[in-house]
C-alpha positions as CSV (number, residue, x, y, z in Angstrom):
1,X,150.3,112.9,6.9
2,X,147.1,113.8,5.1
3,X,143.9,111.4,5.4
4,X,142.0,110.3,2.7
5,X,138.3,111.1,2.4
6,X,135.9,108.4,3.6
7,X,135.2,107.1,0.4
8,X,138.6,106.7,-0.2
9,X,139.1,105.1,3.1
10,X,136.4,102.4,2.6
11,X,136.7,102.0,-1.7
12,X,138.1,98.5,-2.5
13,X,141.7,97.9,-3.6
14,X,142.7,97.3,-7.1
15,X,143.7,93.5,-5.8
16,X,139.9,93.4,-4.1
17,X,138.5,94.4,-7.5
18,X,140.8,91.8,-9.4
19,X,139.7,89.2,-7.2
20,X,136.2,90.2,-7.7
21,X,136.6,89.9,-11.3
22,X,138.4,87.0,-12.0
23,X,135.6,84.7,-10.2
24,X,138.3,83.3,-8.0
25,X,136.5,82.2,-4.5
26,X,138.1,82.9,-1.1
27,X,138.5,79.6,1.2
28,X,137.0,80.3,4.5
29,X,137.6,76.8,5.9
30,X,141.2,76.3,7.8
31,X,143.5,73.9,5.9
32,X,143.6,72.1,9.3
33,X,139.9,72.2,9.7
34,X,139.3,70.8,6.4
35,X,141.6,67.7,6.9
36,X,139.9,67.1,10.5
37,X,136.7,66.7,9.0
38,X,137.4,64.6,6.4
39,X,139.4,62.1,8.9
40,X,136.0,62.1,10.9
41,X,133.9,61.1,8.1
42,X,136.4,58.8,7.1
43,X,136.5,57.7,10.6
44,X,132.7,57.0,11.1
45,X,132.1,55.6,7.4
46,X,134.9,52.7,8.5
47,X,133.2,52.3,12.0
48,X,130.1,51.9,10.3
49,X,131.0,48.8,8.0
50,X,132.7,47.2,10.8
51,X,129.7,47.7,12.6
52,X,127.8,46.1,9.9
53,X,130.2,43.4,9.6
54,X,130.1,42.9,13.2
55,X,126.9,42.2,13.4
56,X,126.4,39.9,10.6
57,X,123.5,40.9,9.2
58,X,121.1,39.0,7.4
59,X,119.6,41.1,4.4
60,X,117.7,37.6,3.4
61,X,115.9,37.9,6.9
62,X,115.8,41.8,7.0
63,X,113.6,41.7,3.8
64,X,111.8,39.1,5.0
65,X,111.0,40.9,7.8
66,X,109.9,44.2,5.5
67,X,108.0,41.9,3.3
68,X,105.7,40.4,6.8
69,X,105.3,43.8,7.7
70,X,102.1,44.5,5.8
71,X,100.9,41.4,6.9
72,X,101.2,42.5,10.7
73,X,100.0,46.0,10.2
74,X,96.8,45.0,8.5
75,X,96.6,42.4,11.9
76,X,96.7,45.6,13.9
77,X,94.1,47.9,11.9
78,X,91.9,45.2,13.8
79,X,91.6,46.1,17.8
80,X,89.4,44.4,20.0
81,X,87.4,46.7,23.1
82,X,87.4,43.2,25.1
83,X,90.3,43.8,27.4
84,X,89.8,47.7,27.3
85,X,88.9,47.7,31.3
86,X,91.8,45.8,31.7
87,X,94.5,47.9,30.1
88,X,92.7,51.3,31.2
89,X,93.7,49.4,34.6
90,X,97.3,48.6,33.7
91,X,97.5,52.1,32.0
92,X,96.4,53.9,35.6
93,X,99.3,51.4,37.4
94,X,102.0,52.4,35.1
95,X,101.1,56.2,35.5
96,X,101.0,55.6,39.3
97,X,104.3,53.7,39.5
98,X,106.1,56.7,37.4
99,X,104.4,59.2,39.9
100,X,105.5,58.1,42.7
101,X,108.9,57.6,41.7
102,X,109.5,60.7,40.6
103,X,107.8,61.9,44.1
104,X,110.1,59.9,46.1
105,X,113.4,61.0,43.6
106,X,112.1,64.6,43.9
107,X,112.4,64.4,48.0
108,X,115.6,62.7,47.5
109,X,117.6,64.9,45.3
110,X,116.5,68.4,47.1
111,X,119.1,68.0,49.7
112,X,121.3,65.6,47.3
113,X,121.5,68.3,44.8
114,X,122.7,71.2,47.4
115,X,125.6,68.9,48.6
116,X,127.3,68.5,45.1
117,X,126.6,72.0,43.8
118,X,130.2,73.7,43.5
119,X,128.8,77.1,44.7
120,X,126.9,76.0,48.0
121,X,128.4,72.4,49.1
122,X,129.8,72.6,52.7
123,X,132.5,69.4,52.3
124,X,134.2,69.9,48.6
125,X,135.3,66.2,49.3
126,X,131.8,64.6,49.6
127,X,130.2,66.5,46.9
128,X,132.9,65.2,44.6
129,X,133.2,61.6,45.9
130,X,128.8,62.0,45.3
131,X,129.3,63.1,41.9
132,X,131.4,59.9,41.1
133,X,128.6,57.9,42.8
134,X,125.8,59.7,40.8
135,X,128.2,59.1,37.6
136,X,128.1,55.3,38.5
137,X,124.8,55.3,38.7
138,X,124.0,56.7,35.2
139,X,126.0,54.6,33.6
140,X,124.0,51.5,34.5
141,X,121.3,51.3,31.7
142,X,117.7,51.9,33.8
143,X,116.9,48.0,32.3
144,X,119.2,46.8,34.2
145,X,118.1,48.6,38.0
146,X,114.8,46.8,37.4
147,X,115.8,43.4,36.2
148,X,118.1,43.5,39.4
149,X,114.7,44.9,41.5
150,X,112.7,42.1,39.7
151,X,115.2,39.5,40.6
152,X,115.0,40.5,44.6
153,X,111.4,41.5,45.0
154,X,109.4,39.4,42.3
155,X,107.6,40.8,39.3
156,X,105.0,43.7,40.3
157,X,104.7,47.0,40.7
158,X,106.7,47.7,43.7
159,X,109.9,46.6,41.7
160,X,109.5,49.0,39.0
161,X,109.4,51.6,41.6
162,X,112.2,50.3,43.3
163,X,114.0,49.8,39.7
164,X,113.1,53.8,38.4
165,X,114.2,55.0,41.5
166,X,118.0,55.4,40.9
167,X,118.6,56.1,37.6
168,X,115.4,59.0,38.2
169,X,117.2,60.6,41.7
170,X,120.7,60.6,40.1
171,X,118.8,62.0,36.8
172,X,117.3,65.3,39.1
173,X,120.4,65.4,41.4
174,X,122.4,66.4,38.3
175,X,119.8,68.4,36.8
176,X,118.9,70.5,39.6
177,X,122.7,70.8,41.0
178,X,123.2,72.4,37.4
179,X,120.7,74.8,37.9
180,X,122.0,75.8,41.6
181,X,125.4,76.3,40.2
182,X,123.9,79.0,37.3
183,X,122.5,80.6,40.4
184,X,123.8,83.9,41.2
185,X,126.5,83.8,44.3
186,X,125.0,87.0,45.6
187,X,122.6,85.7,47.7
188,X,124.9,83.4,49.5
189,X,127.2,85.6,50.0
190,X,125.4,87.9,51.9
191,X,123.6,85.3,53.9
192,X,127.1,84.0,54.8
193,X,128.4,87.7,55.9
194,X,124.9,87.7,58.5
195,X,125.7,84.5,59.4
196,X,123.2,82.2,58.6
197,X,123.9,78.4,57.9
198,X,124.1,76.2,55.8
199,X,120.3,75.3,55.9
200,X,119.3,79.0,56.0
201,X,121.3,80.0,52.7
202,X,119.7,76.8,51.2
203,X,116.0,76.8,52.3
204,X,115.5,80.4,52.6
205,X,118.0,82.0,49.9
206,X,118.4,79.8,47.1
207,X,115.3,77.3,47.3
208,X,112.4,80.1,46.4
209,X,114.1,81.3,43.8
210,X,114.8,77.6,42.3
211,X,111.0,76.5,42.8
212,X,110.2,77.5,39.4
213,X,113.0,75.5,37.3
214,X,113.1,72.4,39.2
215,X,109.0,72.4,38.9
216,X,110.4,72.2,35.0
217,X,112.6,70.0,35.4
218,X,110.4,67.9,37.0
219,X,107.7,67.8,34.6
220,X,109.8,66.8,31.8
221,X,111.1,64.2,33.6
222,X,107.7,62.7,34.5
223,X,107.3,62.9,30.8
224,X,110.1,60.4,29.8
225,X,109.1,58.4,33.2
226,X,105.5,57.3,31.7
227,X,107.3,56.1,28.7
228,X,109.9,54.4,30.4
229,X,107.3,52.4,33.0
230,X,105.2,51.6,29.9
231,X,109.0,50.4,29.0
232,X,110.2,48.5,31.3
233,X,106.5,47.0,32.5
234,X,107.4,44.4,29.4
235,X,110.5,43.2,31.9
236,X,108.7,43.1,35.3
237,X,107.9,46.4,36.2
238,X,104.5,46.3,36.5
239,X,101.8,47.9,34.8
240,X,100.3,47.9,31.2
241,X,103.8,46.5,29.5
242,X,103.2,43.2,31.2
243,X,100.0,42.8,29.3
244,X,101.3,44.1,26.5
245,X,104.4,41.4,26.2
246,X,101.8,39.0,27.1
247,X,99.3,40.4,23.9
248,X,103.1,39.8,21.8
249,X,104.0,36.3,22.8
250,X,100.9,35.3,22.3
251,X,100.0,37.1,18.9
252,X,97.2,38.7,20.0
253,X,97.5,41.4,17.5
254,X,93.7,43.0,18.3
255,X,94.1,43.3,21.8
256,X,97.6,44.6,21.5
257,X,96.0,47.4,18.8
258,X,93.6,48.1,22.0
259,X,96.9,48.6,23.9
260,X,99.1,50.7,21.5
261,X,95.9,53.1,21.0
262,X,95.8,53.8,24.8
263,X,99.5,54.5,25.1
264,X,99.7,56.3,22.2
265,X,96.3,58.6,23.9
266,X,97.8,59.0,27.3
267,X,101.6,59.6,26.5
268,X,100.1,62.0,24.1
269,X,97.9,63.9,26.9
270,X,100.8,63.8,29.3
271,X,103.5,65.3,26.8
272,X,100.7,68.3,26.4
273,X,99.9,68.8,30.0
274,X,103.9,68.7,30.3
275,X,104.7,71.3,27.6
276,X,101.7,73.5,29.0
277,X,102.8,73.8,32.6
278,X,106.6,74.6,31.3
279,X,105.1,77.1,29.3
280,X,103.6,78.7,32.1
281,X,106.4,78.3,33.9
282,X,108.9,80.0,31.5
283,X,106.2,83.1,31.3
284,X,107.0,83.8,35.0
C-alpha cells in the first residue's frame, strides 16, 4: 500500500478545515463533568442560604457593627508605652510555653511516628489501632485540650503547655510518619537481610537521613504554635493573651494597641526566622 508523503500525513482533513471555518468550537468538558459541577455549585449556593438562615443574622447589628468600626480603629491609632514591660513579659511567656511544647511533642512523636509508619512498624495491629487514637485526637478542636487543662490545673502557664501538648504530638506523629513512609525501603531492607533490629534500622538507617525534614517540619510547626499560645492565652493558657482579654473587657483600647503591635513584631520575626532556616534546609 503506498504511504503518503509527510505532509500529506500530517495536512488537516477537509472536515478539520470545515470546522475551522465555520467558527464552530469543540467542547472539551465531559457531558458528565459538566452536570457534576453545576450540581456542586448548586449544592454549596443552597448550603450557603441555609447557613445564613440558620444563623439568623442580624444585618441591622452587622451594619452597626461596620458603622463603630471607625470609631474603634481611631481608639487604637492611640497605644500607650505604660504596660510595655509587662506585655514584653507576657510576650517572652507565650514564646516559652510554645517552645517547650513543641520540645516535649518533638521527643514524643520520634518513636510514636516509627510505630505507625506502614513501611517500618513492627506490630501492623498497634500502628493502626495508634492511628485511630492520633485521629481522635485531631478531631478535638486544640480550645477544647486547654479549657479541659484549665479546668484540672487552674489558669497559668503550665496548662497551656499541658493543653498544646496533644493536639501538637499527634500533629508531628502524622507529619513525620508521612515523611518515613516516602522514605525509600532500600535501606531497611538491607539492614533487615544483616540482621539488625528494629532500633538499628530506625536510629541508624532511617533517622539521619530524616534529620533534615522533620527539622522542617518542626519549624513550621513552632510557627503556628506562637500564634496559637498567643490564641488560647485569652482562655487560660497563660501568657500575653490573658492580658490582652483583660485590655478587651475592660476597653483599654491604648494598651491593647501596645499589645497588638508586639504580636504583630514577634509573630512577624518568628515567621522569617522560620522561612529562613527551611530555606536552608531545602538547599541541602
Amino acid at each position: 500500500m503506498q504511504q503518503g508523503t509527510p505532509l500529506q500525513q500530517y495536512a488537516p482533513s477537509q472536515s478539520g478545515r470545515r470546522a475551522g471555518r465555520s467558527g464552530k468550537k469543540i467542547k472539551i468538558a465531559h457531558r458528565k463533568t459538566q452536570l457534576q459541577t453545576r450540581l456542586f455549585f448548586t449544592a454549596a449556593a443552597v448550603l450557603f442560604l441555609v447557613c445564613i438562615s440558620f444563623l439568623d443574622l442580624s444585618w441591622k447589628q452587622f451594619h452597626q457593627g461596620i458603622s463603630s468600626m471607625p470609631d474603634i480603629a481611631s481608639k487604637l491609632m492611640t497605644i500607650s508605652f505604660e504596660p510595655f514591660v509587662q506585655l514584653v513579659d507576657g510576650m517572652l511567656t507565650s514564646l516559652i510555653i510554645a517552645f517547650l511544647t513543641v520540645v516535649l511533642s518533638v521527643v514524643i512523636s520520634i518513636l510514636l511516628s516509627f510505630l505507625i509508619a506502614e513501611n517500618i512498624t513492627p506490630v501492623k495491629w498497634l500502628g493502626r489501632l495508634l492511628r485511630y487514637v492520633l485521629l481522635i485526637i485531631r478531631t478535638i478542636p486544640t480550645t477544647i485540650w486547654v479549657l479541659l487543662a484549665v479546668a484540672s490545673m487552674g489558669f497559668g502557664s503550665m496548662a497551656g503547655v499541658l493543653g498544646l501538648l496533644f493536639p501538637t504530638s499527634s500533629y508531628l506523629i502524622k507529619a513525620f510518619a508521612a515523611q518515613i513512609e516516602e522514605s525509600s525501603d532500600d535501606t531497611i531492607e538491607a539492614m533487615r537481610s544483616v540482621g539488625a533490629s528494629w532500633l538499628q534500622i530506625v536510629f541508624k538507617g532511617l533517622l539521619p537521613g530524616l534529620i533534615l525534614p522533620f527539622l522542617a517540619i518542626i519549624s513550621f510547626r513552632f510557627e503556628m504554635e506562637v500564634a496559637e499560645t498567643v490564641m488560647l492565652g485569652m482562655v487560660g493558657a497563660g501568657g500575653i493573651g490573658v492580658l490582652l482579654q483583660d485590655y478587651i473587657s475592660y476597653y483599654e483600647f491604648a494598651d491593647l494597641a501596645m499589645g497588638i503591635v508586639i504580636v504583630f513584631i514577634t509573630i512577624f520575626a518568628v515567621e522569617l526566622i522560620s522561612n529562613r532556616v527551611r530555606s536552608k534546609l531545602a538547599r541541602r
